[in-house]
C-alpha positions as CSV (number, residue, x, y, z in Angstrom):
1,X,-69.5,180.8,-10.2
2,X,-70.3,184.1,-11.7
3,X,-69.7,182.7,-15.3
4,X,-72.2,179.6,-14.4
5,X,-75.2,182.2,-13.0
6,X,-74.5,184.2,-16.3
7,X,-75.1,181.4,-18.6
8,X,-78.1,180.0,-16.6
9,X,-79.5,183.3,-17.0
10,X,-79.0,183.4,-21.0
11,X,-80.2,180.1,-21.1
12,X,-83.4,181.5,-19.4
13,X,-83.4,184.0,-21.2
14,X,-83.4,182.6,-24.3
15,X,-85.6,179.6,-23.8
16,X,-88.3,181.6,-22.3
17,X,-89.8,183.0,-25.7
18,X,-89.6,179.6,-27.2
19,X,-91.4,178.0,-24.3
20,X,-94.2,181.0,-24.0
21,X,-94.5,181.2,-27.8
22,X,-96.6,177.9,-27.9
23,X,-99.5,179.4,-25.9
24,X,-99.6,183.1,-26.3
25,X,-100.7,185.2,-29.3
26,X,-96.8,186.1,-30.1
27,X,-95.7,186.2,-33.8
28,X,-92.8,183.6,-34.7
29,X,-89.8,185.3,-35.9
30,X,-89.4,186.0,-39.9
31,X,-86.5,187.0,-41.9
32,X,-83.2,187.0,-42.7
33,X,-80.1,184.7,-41.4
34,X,-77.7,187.1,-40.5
35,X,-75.2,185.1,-37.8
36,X,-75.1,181.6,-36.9
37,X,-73.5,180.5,-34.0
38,X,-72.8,177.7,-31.8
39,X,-72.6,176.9,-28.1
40,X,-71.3,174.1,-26.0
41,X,-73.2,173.7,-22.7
42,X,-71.9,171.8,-19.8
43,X,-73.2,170.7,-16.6
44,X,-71.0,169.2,-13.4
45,X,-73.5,167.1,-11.0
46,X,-72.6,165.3,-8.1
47,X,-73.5,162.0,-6.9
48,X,-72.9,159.5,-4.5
49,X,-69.5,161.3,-4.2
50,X,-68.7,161.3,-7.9
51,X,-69.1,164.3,-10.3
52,X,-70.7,163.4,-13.5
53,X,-70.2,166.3,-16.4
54,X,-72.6,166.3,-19.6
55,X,-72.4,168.6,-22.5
56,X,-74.1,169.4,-25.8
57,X,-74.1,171.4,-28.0
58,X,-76.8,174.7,-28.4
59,X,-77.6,176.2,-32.4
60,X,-78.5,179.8,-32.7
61,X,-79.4,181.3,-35.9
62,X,-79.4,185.3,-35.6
63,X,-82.6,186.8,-37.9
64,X,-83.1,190.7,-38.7
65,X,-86.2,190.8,-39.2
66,X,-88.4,192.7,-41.9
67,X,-88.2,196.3,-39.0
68,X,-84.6,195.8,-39.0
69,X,-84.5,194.1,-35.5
70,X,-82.6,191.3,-34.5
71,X,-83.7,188.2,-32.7
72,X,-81.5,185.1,-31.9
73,X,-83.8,182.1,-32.8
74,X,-82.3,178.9,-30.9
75,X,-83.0,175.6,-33.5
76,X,-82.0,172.1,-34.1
77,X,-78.5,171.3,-35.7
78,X,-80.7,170.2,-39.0
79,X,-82.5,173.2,-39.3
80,X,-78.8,174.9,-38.3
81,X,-77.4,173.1,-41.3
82,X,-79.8,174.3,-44.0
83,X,-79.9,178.0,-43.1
84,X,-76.9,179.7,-44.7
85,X,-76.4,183.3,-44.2
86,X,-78.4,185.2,-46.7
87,X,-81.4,182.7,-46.4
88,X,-85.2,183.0,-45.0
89,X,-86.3,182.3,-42.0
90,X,-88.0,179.9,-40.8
91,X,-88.0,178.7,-44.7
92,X,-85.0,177.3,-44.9
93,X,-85.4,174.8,-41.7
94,X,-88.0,173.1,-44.3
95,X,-85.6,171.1,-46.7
């Protein structure tokens, strides 16, 4: 249970700067691919008596940034594909 609370919360985390970004004055995230990772998400409802599970999958591309910080950027599996370490950001999503 504590494990599911944990990820909701880095899910919210993670998801709230995306979702914010579109309306607010915040500047999108430039730089360098310095991590990639992947996650697999799953979910167990119940209905009707009968548990359901669906997964899929979550890409995160980690970015230093031009001040040396890091941000994790979370991206499609296309734009996952084309960004090699060592590339720009967001430039390389653009191929």
């Amino acid at each position: 249970m504590k494990r599911t609370l944990a990820a909701l919360a880095t899910v919210a985390v993670l998801t709230t700067p995306l979702l914010t970004a579109c309306g607010s004055d915040s500047k999108p995230v430039t730089g360098t691919v310095i991590g990639k990772d992947t996650d697999n998400e799953c979910k167990t409802k119940k209905k009707n008596g009968k548990k359901t599970r669906t997964c899929h999958m979550e890409y995160e591309l980690t970015v230093r940034t031009k001040s040396g910080d890091e941000e994790e950027v979370d991206v499609s599996e296309s734009s996952y594909d084309n960004c090699a370490e060592g590339t720009t950001y967001p430039k390389c999503t653009k191929r």
